[in-house]
C-alpha positions in Angstrom: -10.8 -209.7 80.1 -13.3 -207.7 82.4 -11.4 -208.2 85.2 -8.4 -208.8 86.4 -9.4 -210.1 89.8 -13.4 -210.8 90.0 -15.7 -209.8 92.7 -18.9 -211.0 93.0 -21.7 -208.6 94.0 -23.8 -209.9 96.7 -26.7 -211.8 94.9 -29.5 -214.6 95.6 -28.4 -217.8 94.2 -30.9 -220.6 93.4 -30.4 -224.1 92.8 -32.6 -225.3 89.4 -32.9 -227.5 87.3 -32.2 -226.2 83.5 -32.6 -227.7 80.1 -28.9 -226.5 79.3 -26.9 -227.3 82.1 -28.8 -229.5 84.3 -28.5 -228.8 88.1 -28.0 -225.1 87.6 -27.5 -222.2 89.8 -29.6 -219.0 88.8 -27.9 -215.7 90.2 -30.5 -212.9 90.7 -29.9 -209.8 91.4 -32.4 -208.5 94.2 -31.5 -204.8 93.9 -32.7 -205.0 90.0 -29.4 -203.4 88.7 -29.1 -206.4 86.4 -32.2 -206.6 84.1 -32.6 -210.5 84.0 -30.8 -213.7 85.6 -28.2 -215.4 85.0 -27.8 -219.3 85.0 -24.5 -221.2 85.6 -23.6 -224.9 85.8 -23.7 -226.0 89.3 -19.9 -227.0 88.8 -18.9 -223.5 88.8 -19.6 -223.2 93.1 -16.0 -223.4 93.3 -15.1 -221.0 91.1 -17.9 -218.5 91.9 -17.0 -219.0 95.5 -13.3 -217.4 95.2 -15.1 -214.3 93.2 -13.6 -212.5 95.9 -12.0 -209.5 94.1 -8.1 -211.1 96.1 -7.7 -213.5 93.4 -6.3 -213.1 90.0 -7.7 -215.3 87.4 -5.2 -218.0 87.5 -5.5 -218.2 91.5 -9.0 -219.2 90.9 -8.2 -221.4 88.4 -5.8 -223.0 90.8 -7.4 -222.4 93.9 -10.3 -224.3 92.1 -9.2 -227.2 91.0 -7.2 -228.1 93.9 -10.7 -228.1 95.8 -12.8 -229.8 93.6 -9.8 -232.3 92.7 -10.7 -231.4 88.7 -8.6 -229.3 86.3 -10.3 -226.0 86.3 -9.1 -224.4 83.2 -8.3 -220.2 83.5 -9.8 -219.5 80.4 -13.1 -220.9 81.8 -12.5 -218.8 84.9 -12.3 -215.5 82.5 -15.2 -216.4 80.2 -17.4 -216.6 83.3 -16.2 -213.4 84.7 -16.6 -211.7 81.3 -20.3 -212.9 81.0 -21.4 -212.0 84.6 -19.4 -208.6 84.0 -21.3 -208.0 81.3 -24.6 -209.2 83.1 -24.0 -206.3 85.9 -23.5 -209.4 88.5 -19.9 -208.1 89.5 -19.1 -205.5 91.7 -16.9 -203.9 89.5 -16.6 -199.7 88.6 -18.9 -200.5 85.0 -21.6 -201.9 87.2 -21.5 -198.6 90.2 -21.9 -196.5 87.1 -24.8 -198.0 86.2 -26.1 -198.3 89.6 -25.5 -194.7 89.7 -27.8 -194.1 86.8 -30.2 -196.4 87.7 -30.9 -195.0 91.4 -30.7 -191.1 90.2 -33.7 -192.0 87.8 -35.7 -194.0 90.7 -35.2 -191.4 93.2 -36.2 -188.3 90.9 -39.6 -190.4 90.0 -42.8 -189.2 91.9 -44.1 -193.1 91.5 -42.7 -196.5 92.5 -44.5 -198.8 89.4 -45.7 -201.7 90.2 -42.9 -203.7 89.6 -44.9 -207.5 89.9 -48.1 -206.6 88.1 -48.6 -208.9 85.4 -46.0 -211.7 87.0 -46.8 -212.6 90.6 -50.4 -211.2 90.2 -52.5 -210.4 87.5 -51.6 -206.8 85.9 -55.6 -206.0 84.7 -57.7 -204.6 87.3 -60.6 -206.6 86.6 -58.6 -210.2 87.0 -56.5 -209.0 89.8 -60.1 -207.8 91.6 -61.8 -211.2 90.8 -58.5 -213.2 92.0 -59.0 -211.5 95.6 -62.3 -211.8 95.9 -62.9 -215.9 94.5 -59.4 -217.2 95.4 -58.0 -215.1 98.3 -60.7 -213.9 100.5 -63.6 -215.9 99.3 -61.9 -219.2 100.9 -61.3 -217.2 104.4 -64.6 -214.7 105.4 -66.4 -215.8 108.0 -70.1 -217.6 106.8 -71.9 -215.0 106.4 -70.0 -212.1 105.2 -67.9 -209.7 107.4 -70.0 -207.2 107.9 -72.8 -209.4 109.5 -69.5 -211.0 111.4 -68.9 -207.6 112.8 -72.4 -206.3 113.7 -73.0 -209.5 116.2 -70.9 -207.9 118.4 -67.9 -205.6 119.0 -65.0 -207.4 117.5 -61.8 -206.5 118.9 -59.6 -203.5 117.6 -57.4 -204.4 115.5 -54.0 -202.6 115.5 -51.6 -205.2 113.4 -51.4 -207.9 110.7 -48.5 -210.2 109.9 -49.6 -211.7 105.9 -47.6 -213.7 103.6 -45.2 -212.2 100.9 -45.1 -214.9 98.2 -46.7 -214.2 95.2 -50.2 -214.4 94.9 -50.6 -217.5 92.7 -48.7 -219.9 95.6 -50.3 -218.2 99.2 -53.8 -217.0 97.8 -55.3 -219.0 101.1 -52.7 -217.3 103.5 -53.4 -213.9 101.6 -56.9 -214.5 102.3 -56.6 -214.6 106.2 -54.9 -212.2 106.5 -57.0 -209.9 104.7 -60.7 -211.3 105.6 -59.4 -210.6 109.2 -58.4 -206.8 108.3 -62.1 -206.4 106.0 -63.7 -207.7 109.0 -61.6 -205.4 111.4 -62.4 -202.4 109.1 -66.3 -203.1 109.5 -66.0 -202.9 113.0 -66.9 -199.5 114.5 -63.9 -197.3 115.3 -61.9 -198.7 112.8 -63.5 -196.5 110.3 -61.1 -193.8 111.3 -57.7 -195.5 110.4 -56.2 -193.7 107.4 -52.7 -194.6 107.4 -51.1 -197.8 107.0 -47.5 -198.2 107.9 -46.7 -201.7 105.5 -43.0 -203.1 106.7 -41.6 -205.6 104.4 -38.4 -207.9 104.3 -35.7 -206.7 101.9 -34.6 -209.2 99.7 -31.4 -207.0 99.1 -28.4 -206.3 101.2 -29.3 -202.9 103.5 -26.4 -200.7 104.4 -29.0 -198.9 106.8 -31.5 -200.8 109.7 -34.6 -199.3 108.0 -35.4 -197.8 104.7 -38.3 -195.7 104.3 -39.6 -194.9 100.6 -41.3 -191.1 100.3 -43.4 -192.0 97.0 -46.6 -192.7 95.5 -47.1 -196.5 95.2 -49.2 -197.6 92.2 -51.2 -200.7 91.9 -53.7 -202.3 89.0 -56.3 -201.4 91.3 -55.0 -197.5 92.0 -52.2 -195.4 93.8 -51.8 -195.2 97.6 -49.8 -192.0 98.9 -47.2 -191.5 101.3 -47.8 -190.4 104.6 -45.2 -187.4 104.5 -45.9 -186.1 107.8 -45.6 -189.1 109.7 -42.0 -190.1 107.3 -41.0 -186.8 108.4 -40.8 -187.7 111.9 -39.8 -191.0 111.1 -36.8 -189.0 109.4 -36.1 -186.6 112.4 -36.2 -189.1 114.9 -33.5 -191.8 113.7 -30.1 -191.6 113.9 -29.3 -192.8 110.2 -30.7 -191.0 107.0 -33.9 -193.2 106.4 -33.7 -192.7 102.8 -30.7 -194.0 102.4 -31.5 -197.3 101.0 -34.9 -196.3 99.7 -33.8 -197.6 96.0 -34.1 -200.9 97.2 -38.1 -200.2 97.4 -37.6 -200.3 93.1 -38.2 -204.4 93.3 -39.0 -205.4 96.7 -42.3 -207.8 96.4 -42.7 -208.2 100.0 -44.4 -204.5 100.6 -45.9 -204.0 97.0 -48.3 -206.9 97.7 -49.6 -205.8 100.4 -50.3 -202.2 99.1 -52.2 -204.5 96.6 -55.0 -205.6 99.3 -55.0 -202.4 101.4 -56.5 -200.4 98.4 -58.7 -203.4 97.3 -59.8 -203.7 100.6 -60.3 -199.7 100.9 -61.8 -199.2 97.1 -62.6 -195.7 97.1 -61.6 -194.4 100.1 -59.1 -191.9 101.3 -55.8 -193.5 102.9 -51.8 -193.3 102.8 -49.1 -195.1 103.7 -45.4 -195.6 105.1 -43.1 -197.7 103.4 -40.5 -199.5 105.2 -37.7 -202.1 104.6 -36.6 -203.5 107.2 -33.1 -205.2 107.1 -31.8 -204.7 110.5 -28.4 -204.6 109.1 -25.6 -205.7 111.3 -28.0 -206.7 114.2 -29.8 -209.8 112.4 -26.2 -210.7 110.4 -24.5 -210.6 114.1 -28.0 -212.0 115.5 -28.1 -209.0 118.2 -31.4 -208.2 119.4 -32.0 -204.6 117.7 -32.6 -203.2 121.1 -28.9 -202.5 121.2 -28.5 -200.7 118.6 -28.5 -197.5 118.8 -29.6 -196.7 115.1 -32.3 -199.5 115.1 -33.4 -198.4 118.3 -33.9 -194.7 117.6 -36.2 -195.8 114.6 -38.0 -198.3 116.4 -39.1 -195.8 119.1 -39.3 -193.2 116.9 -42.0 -195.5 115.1 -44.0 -196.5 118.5 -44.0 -192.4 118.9 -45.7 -191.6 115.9 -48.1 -194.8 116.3 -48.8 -193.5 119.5 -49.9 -189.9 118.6 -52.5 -191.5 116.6 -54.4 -193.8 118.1 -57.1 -195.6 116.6 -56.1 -193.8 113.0 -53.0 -196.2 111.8 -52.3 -200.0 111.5 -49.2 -202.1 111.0 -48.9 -204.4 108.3 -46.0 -207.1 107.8 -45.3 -209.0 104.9 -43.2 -211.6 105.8 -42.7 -215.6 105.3 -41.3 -217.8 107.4 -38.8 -220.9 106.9 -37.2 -221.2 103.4 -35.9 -225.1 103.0 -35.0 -227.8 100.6 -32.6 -228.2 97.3 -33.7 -224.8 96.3 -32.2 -223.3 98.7 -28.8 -225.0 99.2 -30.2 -228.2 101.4 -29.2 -231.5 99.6 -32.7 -233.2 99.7 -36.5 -232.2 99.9 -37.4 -232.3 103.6 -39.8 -236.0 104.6 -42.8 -235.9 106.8 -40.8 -236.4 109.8 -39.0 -233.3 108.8 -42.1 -231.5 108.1 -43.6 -232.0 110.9 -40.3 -230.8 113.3 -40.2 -227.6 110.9 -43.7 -226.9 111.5 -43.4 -227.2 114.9 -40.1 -224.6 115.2 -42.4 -222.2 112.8 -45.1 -222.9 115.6 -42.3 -222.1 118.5 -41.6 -219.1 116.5 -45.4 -217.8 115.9 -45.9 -218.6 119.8 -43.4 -216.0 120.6 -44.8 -213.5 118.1 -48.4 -213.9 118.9 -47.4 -213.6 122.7 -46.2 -210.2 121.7 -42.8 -210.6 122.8 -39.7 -209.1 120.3 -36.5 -209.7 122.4 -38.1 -213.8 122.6 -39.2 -214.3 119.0 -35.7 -212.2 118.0 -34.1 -214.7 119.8 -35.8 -218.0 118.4 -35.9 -217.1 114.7 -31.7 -216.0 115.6 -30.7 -218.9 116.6 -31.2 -221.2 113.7 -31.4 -218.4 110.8 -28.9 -219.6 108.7 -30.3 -223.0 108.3 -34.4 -222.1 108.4 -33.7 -219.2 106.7 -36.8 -216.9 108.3 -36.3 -214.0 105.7 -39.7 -212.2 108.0 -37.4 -211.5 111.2 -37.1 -208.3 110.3 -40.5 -206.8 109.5 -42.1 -209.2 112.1 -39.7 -207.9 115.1 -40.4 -204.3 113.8 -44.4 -205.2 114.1 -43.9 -206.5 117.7 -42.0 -203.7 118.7 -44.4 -201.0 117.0 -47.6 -202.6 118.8 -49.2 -201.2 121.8 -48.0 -203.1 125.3 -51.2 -204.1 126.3 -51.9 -206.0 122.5 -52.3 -210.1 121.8 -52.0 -212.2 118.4 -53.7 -214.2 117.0 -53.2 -217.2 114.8 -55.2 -216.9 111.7 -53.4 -219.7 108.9 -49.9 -221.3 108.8 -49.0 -223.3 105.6 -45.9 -224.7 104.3 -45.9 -224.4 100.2 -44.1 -227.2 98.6 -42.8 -226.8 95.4 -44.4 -229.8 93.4 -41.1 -230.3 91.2 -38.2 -230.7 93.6 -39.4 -230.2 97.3 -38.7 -227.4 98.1 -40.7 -225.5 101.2 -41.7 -221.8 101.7 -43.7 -221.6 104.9 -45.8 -218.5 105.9 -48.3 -217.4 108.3 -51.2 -215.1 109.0 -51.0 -213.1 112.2 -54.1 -210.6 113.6 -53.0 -208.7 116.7 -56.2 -206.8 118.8 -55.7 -204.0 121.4 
C-alpha cells in the first residue's frame, strides 16, 4: 500500500463527463509534476475528501460510508491511493523527490518552452501567424487599418492592457481587442519607444510567495522574447520575499505564455524584453485582505510602480486574466439560465466598473466578496495592473464575453481592458 494515511496534493478538480465512469472528476495537476490527468468516478468525493494525510485507510473507509450512507469498502480506499500515488497526485516523500528533480532541471534551463504550442494554439508559425491575423485581430481593427486609425489624430497613450487567458481556439474575439487596441497603441507616436513589457498572469497553482517572477528566455512559434534582467533585478532588491521562489510554477502557467504569443507577433522583428510575473497574492486573496496590508505584497507592488516609473513612456503592463468561472464544470449543480446570465454579467460588469475606474482597494473588494462562488481566477494580475498604473490613468472597455461550453453549460467569462495615461 503507498500509504498508510493518504494526503492529497492540492490539485484542480473538474467535473466531466467520461465514457468509463460517467460523471467523472478529472484531477489535474497545475504545477505539472504529474505528466497527465487523472479521472475518478464522481462517487469517490467522499473518499477523496478525507485524503487528508490524519486518516488511516480504514478511517476513510469508515469515515466514508457513514457520510455517503453506502458501504465504502477499504480495499477501494487503498487502490485509489495506490493509483493517484503512483500518478504523483499525493503529497507524499516519492512525489517531493520528484518535484525535486523536476524543478532543479527547470531552473538550470536558459528557456521556458512553450508549453501550449501545438494544444491551445497552433505550434507552426505560419498557422499560429494566420490564426492572429484572420480570427483574432481581423474581427477587432478598426475599418481601415490601425495605422490610418492612428494618423487621424493622436490617440491616447496607452500604458496597460487587461486580455483574456483561455486558449486561443475559445476567446480568439476577446484576444483580438485586446491586441487591435495595443497594434493601434504601438502606431501611435511615442509609443514607438516602449521596449519592455511587464506580462502578469494568474497562477493556476498554489503560490507559497505573493509574486513570482521568472528570469528566463520565453520561446514562442513565432520567436523568443528576453527577460528584462535589469528591471527583475530591482524587482528582486526591492521585495521583502525571494521573487524567485515560486518561479517553477512559470513551467505550465498558460495565462502569461499567451500573451508573450501576441506581444512578439505584434512586435515581428523588433527589439523588446519582458518581466514575467505570477501573481497569487498568497494569503491576502485566500483571507480576502486587500494586498495593501501586506507587507510582502506591498513591497513588490511599490517596488513595481518604482521601476514603471523610472521609465516612462518605455514599458507597458499586460494582464492575462478571465473573469467568472461557473456551471457543473466547476462544482455548481446546473448550467446557469438566462436570468442567471444576465445577473452574472452584470456582477462581471460591477467588477470591470471598478477596474476601468482605476481603483484596486474597490475592485479588490468586489471580486473578494463573492470569490468562492464566481470564482474570478484574474484578481490577482488585474489588482497588480491597477496598482502598477500611473494615478492620473482611465480604462477602457474594449469586449466582455461569457464562453459557454456547448456540451454541459458551463461559463468562462473574460474581458478586454485598454488603460490610457
Amino acid at each position: 500500500m503507498s500509504s498508510l494515511r493518504p494526503k492529497l496534493r492540492a490539485l484542480e478538480v473538474v467535473v466531466i463527463q467520461d465514457e468509463r465512469h460517467g460523471r467523472a472528476l478529472m484531477l489535474r495537476d497545475t504545477e505539472g509534476i504529474a505528466p497527465s490527468a487523472v479521472v475518478v468516478p464522481a462517487g469517490s468525493s467522499a473518499v477523496l475528501a478525507r485524503f487528508d494525510g490524519r486518516r488511516s485507510i480504514d478511517e476513510i473507509a469508515r469515515d466514508a460510508s457513514r457520510s455517503t450512507g453506502q458501504r465504502v469498502d477499504a480495499a477501494y480506499v487503498a487502490q485509489l491511493a495506490d493509483e493517484l500515488e503512483d500518478a504523483w497526485m499525493l503529497d507524499s516523500p516519492r512525489f517531493h523527490a520528484r518535484r525535486r528533480t523536476v524543478v532543479r532541471s527547470f531552473d538550470a534551463a536558459p528557456i521556458r518552452t512553450a508549453a501550449h504550442a501545438g494544444g491551445a494554439y497552433h505550434g507552426d508559425r505560419l498557422k499560429l501567424a494566420e490564426f492572429i491575423e484572420r480570427q483574432c485581430l481581423g474581427v477587432a481593427r478598426p475599418q481601415g487599418g490601425a495605422a490610418r486609425a492612428a494618423a487621424q489624430g493622436a490617440p491616447e497613450r496607452m500604458v496597460g492592457l487587461c486580455a483574456p487567458h483561455m486558449d486561443l481556439w475559445r476567446a480568439a474575439a476577446g484576444y483580438g481587442h485586446a491586441y487591435a487596441a495595443l497594434e493601434q497603441a504601438l502606431a501611435a507616436p511615442g509609443l514607438e519607444k516602449v521596449d519592455t513589457f511587464v506580462l502578469l498572469g494568474t497562477s493556476h497553482a498554489p503560490m507559497r510567495r505573493p509574486y513570482a517572477v521568472c528570469e528566463k528566455t520565453f520561446a514562442t512559434p513565432l520567436g523568443p522574447l528576453d527577460p528584462d534582467r535589469e528591471m527583475i533585478a530591482e524587482l528582486e532588491a526591492a521585495s521583502r520575499f525571494d521573487v524567485h521562489e515560486d518561479q517553477y510554477l512559470h513551467k505550465n502557467e498558460h495565462s502569461i505564455e499567451f500573451q508573450a504569443v501576441f506581444v512578439r507577433h505584434l512586435l515581428g522583428g523588433r527589439a523588446a524584453s519582458i518581466v514575467p510575473i505570477l501573481c497569487g497574492l498568497s494569503e491576502c486573496q485566500a483571507r480576502r485582505h486587500d494586498p495593501a496590508q501586506d507587507d510582502g505584497a506591498e513591497s513588490f507592488l511599490t517596488a513595481l510602480r518604482g521601476a514603471l516609473a523610472r521609465r516612462p513612456g518605455r514599458v507597458l503592463v499586460i494582464a492575462g486574466a478571465d473573469l467568472a468561472h461557473v456551471g457543473p464544470r466547476f462544482g455548481d449543480p446546473a448550467p446557469l439560465d438566462e436570468r442567471q446570465r444576465m445577473a452574472l454579467r452584470d456582477r462581471d460588469l460591477a467588477s470591470i466598473e471598478r477596474a476601468t475606474s482605476v481603483d484596486p482597494p474597490g475592485f479588490f473588494a468586489d471580486v473578494a466578496q463573492d470569490l468562492g462562488t464566481r470564482r474570478v481566477c484574474g484578481l490577482g494580475p488585474i489588482y497588480t495592473l491597477l496598482r502598477a498604473l500611473p494615478p492620473s490613468s482611465r480604462g477602457e472597455l474594449l469586449n466582455y464575453e461569457q464562453c459557454v461550453d456547448p456540451e454541459e453549460g458551463s461559463i468562462v467569462s473574460h474581458t478586454s481592458l485598454g488603460f490610457y495615461g
